[in-house]
N, C-alpha and C positions, 0 to 999 in steps of 0.2 A: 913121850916121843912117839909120833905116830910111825904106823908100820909102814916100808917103800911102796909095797902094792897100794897102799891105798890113798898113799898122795898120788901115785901114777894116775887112777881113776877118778879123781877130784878133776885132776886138772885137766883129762879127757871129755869129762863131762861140760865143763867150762867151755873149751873150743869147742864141742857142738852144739850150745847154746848159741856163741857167738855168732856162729855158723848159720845155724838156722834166721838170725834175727838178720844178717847179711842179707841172705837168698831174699826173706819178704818183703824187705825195703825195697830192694832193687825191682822185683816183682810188681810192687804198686806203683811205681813210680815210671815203668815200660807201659801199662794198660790202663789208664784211668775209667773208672765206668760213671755216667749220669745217665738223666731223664731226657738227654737232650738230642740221644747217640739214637734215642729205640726210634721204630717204625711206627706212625699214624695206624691204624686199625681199620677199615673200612668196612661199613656195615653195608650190606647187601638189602636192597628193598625192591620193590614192585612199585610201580605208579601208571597215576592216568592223569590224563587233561581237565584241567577245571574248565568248562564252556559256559557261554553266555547265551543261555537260551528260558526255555519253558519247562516248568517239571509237570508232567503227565502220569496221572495213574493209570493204570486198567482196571477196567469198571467189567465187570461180568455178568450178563442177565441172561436169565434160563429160559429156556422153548423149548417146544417139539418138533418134530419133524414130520411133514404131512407131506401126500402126493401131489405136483403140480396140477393131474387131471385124477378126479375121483368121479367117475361117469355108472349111472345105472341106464340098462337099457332094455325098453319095455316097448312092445309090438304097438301098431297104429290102429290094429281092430282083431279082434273077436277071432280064430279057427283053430284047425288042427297045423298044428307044425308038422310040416312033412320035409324038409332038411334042416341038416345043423351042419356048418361048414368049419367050425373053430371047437376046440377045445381048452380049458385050464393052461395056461402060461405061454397060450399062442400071442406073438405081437401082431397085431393089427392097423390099420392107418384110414386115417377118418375118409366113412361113405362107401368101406370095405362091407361085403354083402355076407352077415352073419349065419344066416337060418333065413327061412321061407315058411308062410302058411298055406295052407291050399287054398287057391286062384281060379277053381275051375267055373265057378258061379259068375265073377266077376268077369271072366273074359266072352262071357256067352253075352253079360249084360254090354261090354263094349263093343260085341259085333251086332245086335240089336240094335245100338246108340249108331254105329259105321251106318247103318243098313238107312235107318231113319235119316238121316243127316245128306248122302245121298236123294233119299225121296226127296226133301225140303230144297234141296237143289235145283232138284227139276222139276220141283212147283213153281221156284221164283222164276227160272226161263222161261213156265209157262206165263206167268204174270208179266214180268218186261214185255213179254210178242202181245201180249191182250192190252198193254198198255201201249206199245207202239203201232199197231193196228188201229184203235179208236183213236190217235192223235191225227192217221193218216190217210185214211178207208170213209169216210163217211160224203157218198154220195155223188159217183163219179170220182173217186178219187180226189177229191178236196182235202184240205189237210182237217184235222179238227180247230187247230186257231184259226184256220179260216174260217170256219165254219160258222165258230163259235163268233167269228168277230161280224161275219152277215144277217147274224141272227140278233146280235146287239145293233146294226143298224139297222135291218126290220123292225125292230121292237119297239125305238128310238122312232122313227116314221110314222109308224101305227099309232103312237101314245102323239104325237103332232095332229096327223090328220084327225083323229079322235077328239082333241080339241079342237079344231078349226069347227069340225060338222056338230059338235056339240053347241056350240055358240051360235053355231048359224038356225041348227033345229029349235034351238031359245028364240030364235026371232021369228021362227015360222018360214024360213027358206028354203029348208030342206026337209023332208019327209021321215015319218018316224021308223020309217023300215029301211031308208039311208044309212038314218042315226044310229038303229038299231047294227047293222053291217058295220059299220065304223067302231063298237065296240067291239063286235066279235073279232073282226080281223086284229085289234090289239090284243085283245084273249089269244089268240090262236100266235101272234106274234112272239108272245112273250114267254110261253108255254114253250117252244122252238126253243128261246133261248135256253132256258131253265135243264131243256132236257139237254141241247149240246155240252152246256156245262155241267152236268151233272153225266155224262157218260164220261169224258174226261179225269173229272175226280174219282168216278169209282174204279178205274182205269189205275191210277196216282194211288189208291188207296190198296188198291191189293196188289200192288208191286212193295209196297212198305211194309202188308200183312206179311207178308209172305221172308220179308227179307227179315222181320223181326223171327217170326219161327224160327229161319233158320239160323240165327243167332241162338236162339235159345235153344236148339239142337245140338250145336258146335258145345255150349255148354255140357251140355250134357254128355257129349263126346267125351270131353277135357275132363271132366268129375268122374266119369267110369273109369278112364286110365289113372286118374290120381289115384283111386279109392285099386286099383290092380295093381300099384305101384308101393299102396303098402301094404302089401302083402310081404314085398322085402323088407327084413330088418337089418338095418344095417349100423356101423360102428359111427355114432357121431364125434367121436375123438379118437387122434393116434394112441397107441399104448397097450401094455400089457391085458389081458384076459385073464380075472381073477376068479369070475362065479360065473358059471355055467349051469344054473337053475332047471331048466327043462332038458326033455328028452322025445327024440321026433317019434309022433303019434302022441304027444301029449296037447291037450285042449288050453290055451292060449289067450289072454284080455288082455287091453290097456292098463289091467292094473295086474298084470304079472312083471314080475323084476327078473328077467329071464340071466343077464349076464353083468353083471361088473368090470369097468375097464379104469384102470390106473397109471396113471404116468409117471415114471420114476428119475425122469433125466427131463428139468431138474427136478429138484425138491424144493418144497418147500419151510424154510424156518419160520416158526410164528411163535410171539410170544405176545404179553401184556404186559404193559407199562404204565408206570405212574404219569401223570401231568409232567413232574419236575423234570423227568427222564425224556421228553419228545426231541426235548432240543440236540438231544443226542443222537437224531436219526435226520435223514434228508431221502427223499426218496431220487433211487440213482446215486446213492451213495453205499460205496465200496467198503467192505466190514471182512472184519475174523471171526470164523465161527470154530468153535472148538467141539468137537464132537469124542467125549472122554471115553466112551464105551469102544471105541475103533482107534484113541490114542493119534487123533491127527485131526489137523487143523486145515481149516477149508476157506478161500476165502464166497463172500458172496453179494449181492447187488439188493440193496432197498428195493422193493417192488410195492410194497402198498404200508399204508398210516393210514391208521382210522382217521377222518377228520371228528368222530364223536366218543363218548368212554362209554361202554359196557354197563350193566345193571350195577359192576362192582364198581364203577368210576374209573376205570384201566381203559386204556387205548390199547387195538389191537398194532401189531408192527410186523411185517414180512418181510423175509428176505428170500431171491432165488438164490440155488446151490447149482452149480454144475454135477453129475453124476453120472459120467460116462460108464464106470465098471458096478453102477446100482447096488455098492457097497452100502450107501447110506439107505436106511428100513423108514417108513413112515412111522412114528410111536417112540424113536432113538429121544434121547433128548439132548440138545446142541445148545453154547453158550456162545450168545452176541458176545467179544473181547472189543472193549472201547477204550481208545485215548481220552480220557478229562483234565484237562487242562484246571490247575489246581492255585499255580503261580504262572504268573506271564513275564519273562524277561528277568530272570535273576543269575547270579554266579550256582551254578548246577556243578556238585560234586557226589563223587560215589558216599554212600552211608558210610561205609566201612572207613572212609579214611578218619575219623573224628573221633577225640579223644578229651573224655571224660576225665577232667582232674583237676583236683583241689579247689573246685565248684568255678570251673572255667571250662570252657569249650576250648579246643585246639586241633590245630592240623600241623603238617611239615610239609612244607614245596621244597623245591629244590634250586638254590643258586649255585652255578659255579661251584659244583660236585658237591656242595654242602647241604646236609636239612635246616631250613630257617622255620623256625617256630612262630607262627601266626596264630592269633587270638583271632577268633568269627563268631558269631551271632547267626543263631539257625531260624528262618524264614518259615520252613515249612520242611518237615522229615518223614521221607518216605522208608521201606526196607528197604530199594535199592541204590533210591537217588535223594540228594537233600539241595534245599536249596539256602543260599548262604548271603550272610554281608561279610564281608572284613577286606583287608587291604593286601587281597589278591585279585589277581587280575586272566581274563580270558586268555587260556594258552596256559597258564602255569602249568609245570606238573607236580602233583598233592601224591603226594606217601598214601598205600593203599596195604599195603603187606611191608612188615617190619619197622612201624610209626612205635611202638611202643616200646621199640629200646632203643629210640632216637633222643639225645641233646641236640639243643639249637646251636648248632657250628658242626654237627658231627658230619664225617669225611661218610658218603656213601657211596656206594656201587650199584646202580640200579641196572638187574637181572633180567627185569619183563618188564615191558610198558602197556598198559593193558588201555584200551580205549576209552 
């Protein structure tokens, strides 16, 4: 027979069994839980537009950088330099008057050349009046074409009657001391002529002597002042002064390099190119130049292509630079940055959105808040841009950040849209 207390606890234990098996039925049977109750998840991505265009590389070719005006400048003759008007890092502007040689030789020789040139002046006045005198003075005042024109019919008369009495004295009609007078007076007739014309021309002749001298005197004028003229040295280009070689009282030739002048605004890019690379330039064509050493990019204008290649088979290729604040040095070295066009007209997406797996290519666009999983075929893959086939279309937007914890159906959020 069992003891009371411990049927009392049996049967205690019993109702809170029961008890507890109550409370959990009722419990599941208020809250049911499934998979059907939870929340979608939404991934968070980045994307850009797939566009239908061209994929371009930049092409990068090296040059240097050299002065637009790289000028020496050396005296026109032989002295002493007796001023110097500029110094090292004076700017200057072209036909500015540098330095001077001494001049004193030369101007003595121009007022000699003045002094002459006057005389030869007033020789040909004197020649015009000796020529207009003998056209108009000969013999009571008769003109000389007159003169000249009665002396041709005298002469003209005489050489007549000269034959007539010639002919006649053949027949015996006339006497031979007639005969003889009929020649003389055409002698003496023609003789008249001979000398009106010929005072005339000597007249004509030394008006033209005279006016040639003084041609050739005015020369001589004009050659003294050039030759006193370059005595000045002056700047045949605007720009900087870089060499300042002499020092006044120093002795001075045509073949002294007295000063250096350079121009820094612009500059110029030069480089050398292969054949294949020409078609990559147009002259008047607008370029990036990257200049690494200064960390900035410039742009600048085609100004010359060689039309022929170098001993090395290279074409030479320039471009002008703007340089207002003459940051950019001649000797820098600067990179042409060229667009080459690599594909013409393909579906162009970022590199980064493409996904390598299970020996497929893949991307995710986005429909109606979802990632749709498309199969493509790469054209051509740059590091930034690729170009693509598959069965997306221009305007999509393609997963660029957060593509690799994407399923095709999954619910996304897209955080950034990047271009």
């Amino acid at each position: 027979m069992k003891h009371p207390l411990e049927r009392h606890l049996k049967h205690g234990m019993v109702l809170l069994a029961a008890a507890s098996i109550a409370f959990v039925g009722s419990g599941c049977a208020a809250k049911p839980v499934g998979p059907e109750t939870q929340e979608e998840k939404q991934t968070p991505v980045k994307v850009s537009k797939i566009t239908n265009s061209s994929l371009t590389v930049d092409k990068e070719i090296v040059g240097t950088m050299k002065a637009d005006v790289n000028v020496t400048i050396m005296p026109k003759m032989s002295g002493e330099l007796i001023s110097l008007n500029i110094k090292k890092g004076d700017q200057v502007q072209k036909g500015q008057v540098l330095g001077k040689i001494d001049d004193r030789d030369l101007r003595t020789t121009v007022d000699l050349q003045q002094a002459a040139l006057e005389a030869q002046k007033a020789a040909l006045d004197v020649a015009i009046a000796n020529e207009k005198s003998a056209k108009t003075t000969i013999e009571g005042g008769v003109s000389a074409s007159a003169a000249l024109n009665e002396a041709s019919i005298s002469w003209s008369d005489a050489k007549k009657n000269l034959e007539r009495i010639e002919a006649l004295y053949k027949e015996g009609a006339v006497s031979k001391a007639d005969y003889e007078l009929a020649v003389t007076a055409e002698h003496n007739a023609k003789l008249n002529y001979e000398k009106s014309k010929i005072d005339i021309e000597k007249a004509e002749i030394g008006v033209k002597s005279s006016q040639a001298q003084l041609r050739q005197t005015e020369l001589n004028v004009k050659q003294a002042q050039d030759r006193l003229k370059d005595t000045l040295i002056e700047a045949t280009q605007s720009g900087e002064v870089v060499e300042v070689n002499a020092e006044v009282g120093d002795a001075v030739s045509p073949q002294t390099s007295l000063f250096k002048i350079v121009g820094l605004n612009p500059v110029i890019l030069e480089s050398t190119i292969s054949s294949g690379q020409l078609a990559l330039f147009k002259e008047g064509q607008k370029v990036n130049v990257v200049i690494p050493v200064l960390h900035k990019e410039v742009s600048g204008i085609v100004s010359y292509i060689s039309p022929i290649a170098n001993d090395s088979g290279l074409y030479v290729v320039e471009a002008k630079i703007e340089n207002k604040d003459k940051a950019i040095k001649p000797g820098m070295i600067g990179e042409f940055v060229l667009g080459q066009t690599i594909v013409e007209k393909a579906l162009i997406i970022p590199t980064e959105a493409i996904i390598e797996q299970g020996g497929s290519t893949k991307i995710f666009i986005i429909k109606d808040g979802r990632a749709v999983e498309k199969v493509i075929e790469i054209i051509e893959s740059q590091t930034d841009f690729t170009a693509i086939k598959g069965d997306v279309s221009d305007g999509d937007q393609v997963v660029i950040k957060g593509q690799n914890t994407l399923m095709d159906g999954s619910l996304v959020n897209i955080i950034e849209e990047g271009k």
